[in-house]
N, CA, C and O atoms as a GROMACS GRO file, in nm:
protein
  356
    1UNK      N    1   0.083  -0.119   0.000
    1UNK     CA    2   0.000   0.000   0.000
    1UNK      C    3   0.088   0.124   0.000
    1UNK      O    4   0.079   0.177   0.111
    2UNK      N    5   0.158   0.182  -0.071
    2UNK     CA    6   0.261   0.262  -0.108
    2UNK      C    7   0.365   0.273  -0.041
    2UNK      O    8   0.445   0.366  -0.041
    3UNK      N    9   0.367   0.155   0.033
    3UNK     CA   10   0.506   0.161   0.093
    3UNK      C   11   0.507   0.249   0.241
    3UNK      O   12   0.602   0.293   0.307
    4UNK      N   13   0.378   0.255   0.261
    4UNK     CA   14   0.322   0.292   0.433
    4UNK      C   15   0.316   0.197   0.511
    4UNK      O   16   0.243   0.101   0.488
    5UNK      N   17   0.382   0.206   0.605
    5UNK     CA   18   0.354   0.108   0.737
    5UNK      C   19   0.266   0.138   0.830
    5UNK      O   20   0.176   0.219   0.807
    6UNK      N   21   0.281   0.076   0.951
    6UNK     CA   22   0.148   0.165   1.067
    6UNK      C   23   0.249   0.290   1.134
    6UNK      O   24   0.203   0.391   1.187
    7UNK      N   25   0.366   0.265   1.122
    7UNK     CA   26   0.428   0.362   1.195
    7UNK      C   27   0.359   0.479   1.150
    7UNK      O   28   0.285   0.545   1.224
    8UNK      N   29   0.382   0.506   1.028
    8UNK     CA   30   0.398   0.625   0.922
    8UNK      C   31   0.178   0.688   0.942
    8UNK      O   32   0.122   0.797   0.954
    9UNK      N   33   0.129   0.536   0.934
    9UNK     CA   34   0.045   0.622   0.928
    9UNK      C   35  -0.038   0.637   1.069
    9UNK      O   36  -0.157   0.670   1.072
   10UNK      N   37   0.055   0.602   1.204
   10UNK     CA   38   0.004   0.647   1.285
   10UNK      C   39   0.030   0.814   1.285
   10UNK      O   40  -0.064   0.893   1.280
   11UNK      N   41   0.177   0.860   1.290
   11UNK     CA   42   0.223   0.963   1.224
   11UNK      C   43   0.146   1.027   1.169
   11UNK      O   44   0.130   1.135   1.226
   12UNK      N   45   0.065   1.010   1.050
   12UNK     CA   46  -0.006   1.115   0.956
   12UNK      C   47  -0.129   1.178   1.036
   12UNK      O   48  -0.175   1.292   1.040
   13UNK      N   49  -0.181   1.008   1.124
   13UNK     CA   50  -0.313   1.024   1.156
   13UNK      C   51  -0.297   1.135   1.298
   13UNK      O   52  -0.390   1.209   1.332
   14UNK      N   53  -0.172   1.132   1.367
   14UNK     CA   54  -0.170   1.244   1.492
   14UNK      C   55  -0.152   1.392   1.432
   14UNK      O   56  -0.215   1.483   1.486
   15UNK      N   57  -0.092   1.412   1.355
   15UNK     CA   58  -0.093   1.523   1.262
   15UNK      C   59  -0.232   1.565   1.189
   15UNK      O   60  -0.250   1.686   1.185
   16UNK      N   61  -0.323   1.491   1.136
   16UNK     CA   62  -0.492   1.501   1.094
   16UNK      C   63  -0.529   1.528   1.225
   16UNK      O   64  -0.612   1.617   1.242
   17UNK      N   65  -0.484   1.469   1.323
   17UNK     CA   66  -0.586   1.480   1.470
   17UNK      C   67  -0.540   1.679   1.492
   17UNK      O   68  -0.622   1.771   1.496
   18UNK      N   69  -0.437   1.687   1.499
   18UNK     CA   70  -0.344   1.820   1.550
   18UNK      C   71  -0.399   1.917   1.411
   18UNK      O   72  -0.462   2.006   1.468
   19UNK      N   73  -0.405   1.937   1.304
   19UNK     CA   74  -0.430   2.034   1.233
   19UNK      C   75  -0.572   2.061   1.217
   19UNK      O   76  -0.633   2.165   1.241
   20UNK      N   77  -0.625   1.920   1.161
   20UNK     CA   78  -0.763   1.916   1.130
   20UNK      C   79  -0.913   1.960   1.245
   20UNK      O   80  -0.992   2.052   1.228
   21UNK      N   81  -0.910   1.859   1.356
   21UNK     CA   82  -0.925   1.858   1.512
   21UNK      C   83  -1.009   1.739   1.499
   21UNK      O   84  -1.029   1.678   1.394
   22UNK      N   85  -1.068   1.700   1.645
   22UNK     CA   86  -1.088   1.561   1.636
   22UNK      C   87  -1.253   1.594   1.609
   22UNK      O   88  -1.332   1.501   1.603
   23UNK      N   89  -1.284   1.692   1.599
   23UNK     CA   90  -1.440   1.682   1.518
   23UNK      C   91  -1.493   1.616   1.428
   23UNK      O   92  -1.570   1.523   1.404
   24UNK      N   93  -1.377   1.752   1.349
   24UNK     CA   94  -1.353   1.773   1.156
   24UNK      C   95  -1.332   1.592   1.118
   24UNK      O   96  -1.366   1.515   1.028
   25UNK      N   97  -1.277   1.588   1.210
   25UNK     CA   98  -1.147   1.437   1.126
   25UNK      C   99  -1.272   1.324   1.085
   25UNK      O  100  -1.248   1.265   0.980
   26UNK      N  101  -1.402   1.285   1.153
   26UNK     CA  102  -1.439   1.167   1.077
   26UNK      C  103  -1.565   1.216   0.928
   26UNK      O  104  -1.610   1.147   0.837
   27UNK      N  105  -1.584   1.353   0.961
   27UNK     CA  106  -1.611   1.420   0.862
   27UNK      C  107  -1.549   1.402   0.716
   27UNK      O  108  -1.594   1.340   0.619
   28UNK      N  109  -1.433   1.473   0.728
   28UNK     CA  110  -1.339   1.478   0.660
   28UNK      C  111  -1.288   1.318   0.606
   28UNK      O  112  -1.229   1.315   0.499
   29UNK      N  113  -1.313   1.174   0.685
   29UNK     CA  114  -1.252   1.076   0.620
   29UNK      C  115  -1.379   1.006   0.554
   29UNK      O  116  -1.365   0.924   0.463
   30UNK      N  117  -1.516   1.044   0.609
   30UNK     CA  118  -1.640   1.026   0.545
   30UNK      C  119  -1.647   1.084   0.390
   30UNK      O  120  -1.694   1.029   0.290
   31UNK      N  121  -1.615   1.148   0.397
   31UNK     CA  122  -1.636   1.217   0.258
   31UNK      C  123  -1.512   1.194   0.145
   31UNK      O  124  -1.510   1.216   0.024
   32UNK      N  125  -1.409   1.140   0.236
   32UNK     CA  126  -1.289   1.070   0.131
   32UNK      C  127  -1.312   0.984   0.115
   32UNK      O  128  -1.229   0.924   0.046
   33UNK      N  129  -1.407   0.921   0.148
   33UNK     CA  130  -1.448   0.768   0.141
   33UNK      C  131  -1.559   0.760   0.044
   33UNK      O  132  -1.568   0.664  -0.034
   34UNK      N  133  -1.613   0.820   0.044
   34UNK     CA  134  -1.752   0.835  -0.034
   34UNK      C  135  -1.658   0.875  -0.167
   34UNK      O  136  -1.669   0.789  -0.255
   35UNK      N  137  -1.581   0.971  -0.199
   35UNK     CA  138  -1.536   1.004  -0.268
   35UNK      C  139  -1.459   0.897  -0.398
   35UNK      O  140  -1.489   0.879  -0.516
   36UNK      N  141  -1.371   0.852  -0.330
   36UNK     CA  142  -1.299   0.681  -0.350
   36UNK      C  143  -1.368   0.628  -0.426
   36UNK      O  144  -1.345   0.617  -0.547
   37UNK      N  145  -1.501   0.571  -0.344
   37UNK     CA  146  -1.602   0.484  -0.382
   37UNK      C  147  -1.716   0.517  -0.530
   37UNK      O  148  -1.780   0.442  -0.603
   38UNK      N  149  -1.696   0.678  -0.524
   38UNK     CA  150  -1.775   0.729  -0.654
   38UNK      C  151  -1.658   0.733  -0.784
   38UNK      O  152  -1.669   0.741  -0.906
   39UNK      N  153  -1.556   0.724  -0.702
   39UNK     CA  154  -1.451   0.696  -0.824
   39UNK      C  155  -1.412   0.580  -0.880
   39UNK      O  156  -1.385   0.574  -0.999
   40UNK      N  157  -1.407   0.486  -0.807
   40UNK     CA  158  -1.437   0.340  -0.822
   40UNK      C  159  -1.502   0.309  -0.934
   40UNK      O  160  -1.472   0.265  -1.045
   41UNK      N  161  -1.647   0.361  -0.851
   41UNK     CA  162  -1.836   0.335  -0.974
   41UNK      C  163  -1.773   0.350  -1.097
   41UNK      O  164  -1.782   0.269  -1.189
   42UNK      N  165  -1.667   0.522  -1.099
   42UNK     CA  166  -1.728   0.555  -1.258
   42UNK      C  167  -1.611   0.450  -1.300
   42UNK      O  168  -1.633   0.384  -1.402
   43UNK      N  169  -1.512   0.433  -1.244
   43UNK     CA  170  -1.411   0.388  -1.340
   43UNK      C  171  -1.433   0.273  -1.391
   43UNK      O  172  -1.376   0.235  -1.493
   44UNK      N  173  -1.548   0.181  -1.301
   44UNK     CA  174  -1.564   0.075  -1.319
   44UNK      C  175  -1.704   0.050  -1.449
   44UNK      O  176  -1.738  -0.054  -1.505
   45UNK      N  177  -1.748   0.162  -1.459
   45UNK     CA  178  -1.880   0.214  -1.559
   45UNK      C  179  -1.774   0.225  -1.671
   45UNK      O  180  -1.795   0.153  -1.768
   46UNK      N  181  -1.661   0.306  -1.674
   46UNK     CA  182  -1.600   0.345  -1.810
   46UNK      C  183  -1.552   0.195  -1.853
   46UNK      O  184  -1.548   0.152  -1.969
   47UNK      N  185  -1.519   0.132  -1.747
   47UNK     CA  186  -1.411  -0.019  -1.822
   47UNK      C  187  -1.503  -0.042  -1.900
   47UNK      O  188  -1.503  -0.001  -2.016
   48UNK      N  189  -1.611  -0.121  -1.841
   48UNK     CA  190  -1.734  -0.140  -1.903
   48UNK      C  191  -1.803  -0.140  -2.018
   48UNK      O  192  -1.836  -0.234  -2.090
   49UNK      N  193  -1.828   0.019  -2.032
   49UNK     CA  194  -1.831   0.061  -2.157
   49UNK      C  195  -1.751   0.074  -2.243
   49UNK      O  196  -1.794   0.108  -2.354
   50UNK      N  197  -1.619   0.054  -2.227
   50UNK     CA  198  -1.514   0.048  -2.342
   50UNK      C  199  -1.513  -0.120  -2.351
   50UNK      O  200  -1.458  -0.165  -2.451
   51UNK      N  201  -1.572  -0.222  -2.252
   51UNK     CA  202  -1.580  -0.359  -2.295
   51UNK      C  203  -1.633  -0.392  -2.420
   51UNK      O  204  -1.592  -0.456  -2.517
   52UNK      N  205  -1.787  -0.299  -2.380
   52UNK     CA  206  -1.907  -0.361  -2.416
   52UNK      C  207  -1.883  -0.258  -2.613
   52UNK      O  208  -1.939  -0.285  -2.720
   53UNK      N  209  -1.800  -0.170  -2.588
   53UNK     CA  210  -1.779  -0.087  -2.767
   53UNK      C  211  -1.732  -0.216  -2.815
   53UNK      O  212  -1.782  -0.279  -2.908
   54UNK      N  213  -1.617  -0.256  -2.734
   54UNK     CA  214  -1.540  -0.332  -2.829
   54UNK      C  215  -1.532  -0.454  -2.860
   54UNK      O  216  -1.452  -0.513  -2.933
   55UNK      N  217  -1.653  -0.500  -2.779
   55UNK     CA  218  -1.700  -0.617  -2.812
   55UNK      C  219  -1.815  -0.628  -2.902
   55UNK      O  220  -1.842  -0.732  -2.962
   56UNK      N  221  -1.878  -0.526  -2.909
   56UNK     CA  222  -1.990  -0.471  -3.050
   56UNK      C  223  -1.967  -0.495  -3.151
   56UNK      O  224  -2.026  -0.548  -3.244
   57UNK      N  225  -1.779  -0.409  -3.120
   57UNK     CA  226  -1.708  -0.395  -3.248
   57UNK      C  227  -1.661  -0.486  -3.336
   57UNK      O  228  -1.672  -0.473  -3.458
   58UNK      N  229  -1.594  -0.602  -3.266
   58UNK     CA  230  -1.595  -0.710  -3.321
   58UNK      C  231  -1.710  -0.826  -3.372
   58UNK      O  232  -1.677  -0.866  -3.484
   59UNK      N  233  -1.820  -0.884  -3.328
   59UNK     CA  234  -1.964  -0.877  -3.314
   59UNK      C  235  -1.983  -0.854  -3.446
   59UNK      O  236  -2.001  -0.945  -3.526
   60UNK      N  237  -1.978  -0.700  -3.485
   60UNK     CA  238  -2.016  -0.682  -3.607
   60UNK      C  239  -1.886  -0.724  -3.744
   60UNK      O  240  -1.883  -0.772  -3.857
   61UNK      N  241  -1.816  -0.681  -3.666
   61UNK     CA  242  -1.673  -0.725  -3.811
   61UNK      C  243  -1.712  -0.873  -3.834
   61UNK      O  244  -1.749  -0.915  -3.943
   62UNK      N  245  -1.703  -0.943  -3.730
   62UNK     CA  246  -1.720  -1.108  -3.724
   62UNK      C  247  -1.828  -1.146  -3.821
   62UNK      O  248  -1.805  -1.229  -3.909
   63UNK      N  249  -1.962  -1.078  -3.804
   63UNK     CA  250  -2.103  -1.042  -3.849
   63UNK      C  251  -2.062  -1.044  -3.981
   63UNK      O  252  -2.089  -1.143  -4.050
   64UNK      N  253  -1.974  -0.913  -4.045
   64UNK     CA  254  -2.024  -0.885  -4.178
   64UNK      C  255  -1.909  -0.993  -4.267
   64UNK      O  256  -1.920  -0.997  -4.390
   65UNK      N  257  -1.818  -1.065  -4.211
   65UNK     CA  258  -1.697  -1.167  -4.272
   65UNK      C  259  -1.763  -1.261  -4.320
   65UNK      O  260  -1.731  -1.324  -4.421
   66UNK      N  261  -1.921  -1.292  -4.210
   66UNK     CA  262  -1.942  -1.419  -4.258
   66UNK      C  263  -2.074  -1.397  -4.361
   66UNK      O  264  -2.130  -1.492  -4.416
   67UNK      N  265  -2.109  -1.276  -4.376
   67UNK     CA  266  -2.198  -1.254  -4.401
   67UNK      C  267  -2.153  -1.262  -4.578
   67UNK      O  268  -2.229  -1.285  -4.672
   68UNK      N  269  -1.997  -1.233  -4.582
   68UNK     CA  270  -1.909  -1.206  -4.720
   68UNK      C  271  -1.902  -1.347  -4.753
   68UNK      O  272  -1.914  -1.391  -4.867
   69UNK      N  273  -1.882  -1.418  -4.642
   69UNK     CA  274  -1.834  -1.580  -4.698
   69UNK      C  275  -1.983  -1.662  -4.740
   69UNK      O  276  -1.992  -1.767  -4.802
   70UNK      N  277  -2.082  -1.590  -4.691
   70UNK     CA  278  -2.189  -1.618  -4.731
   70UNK      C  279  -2.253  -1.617  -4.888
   70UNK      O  280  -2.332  -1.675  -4.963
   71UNK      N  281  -2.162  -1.510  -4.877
   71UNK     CA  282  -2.239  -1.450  -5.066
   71UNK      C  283  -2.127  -1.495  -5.136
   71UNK      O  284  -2.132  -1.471  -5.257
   72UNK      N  285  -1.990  -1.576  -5.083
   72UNK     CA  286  -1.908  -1.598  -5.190
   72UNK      C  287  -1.811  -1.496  -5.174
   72UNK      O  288  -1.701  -1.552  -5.177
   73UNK      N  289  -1.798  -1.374  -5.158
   73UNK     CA  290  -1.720  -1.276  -5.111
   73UNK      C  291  -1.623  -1.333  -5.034
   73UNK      O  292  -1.639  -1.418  -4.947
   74UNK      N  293  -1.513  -1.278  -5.074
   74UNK     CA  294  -1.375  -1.216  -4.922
   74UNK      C  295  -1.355  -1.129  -4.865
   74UNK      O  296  -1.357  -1.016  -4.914
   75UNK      N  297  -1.335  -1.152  -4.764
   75UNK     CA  298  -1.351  -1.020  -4.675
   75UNK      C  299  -1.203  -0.925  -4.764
   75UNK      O  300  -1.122  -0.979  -4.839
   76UNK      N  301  -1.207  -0.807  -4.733
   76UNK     CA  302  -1.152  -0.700  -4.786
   76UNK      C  303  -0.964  -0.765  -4.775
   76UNK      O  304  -0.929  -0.838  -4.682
   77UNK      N  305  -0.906  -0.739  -4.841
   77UNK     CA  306  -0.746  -0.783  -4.853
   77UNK      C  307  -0.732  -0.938  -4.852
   77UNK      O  308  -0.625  -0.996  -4.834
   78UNK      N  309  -0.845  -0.995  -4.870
   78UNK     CA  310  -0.756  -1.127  -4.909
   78UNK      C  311  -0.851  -1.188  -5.027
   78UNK      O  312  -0.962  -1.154  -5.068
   79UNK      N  313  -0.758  -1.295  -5.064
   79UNK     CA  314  -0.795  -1.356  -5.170
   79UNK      C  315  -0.881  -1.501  -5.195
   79UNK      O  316  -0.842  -1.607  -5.146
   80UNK      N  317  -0.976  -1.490  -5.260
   80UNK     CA  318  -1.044  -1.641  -5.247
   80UNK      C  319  -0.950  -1.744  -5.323
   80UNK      O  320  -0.861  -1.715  -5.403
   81UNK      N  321  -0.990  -1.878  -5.281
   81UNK     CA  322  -0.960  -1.982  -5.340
   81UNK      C  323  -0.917  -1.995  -5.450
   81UNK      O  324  -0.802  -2.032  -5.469
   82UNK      N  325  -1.028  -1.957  -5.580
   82UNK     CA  326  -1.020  -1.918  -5.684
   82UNK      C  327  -0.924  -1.831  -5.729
   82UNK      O  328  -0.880  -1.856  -5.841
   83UNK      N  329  -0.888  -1.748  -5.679
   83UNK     CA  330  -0.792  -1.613  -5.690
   83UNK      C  331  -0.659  -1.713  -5.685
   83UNK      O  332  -0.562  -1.726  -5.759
   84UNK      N  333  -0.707  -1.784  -5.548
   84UNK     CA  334  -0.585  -1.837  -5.557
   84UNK      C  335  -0.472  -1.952  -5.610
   84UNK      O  336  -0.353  -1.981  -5.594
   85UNK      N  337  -0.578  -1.990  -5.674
   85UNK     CA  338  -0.592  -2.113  -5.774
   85UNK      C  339  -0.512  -2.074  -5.887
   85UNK      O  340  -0.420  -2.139  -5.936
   86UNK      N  341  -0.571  -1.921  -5.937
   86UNK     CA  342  -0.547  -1.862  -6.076
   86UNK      C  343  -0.423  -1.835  -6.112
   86UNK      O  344  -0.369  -1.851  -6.221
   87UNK      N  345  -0.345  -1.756  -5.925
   87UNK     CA  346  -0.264  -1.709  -5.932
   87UNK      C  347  -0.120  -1.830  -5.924
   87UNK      O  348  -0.005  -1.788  -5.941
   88UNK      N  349  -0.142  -1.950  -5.902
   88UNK     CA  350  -0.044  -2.012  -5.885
   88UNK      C  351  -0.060  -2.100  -6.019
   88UNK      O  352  -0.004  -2.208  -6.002
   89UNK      N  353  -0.112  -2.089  -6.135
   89UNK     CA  354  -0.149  -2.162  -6.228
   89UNK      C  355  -0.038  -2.052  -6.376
   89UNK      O  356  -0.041  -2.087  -6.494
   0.00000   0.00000   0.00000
């Protein structure tokens, strides 16, 4: 956890007690906490949605390849059978 021990963060936490006061302080770690946790949500909303693009994305490429091998088509840069038949003949 960054290379904090308890020493260090007993340390921080008597210093929060001494600047902050012992009111402020569970205030103040309430709302870093909440904070954290809404950062978490979104980041865990963005993975998500960059899953769910790029799994669309493929989905459809996959979709329209077979949709080419369907009609006889190749998908874009390569060559059918035939092509390739011709070309080694």
């Amino acid at each position: 956890m960054f290379g904090i021990g308890m020493p260090e963060l007993i340390v921080i936490l008597v210093i929060a007690i001494v600047v902050i006061g012992p009111d402020k302080l569970p205030e103040i770690a309430r709302a870093l906490g909440r904070g954290y946790a809404e950062f978490q949500k979104t980041l865990r909303n963005v993975k998500d949605s960059i899953n769910t693009a790029e799994a669309d994305f493929y989905r459809k490429e996959d979709t329209e390849d077979g949709i080419e091998d369907i009609k006889g088509k190749t998908p874009k840069g390569q060559k059918s059978e035939e092509d390739e038949g011709r070309d080694g003949k």
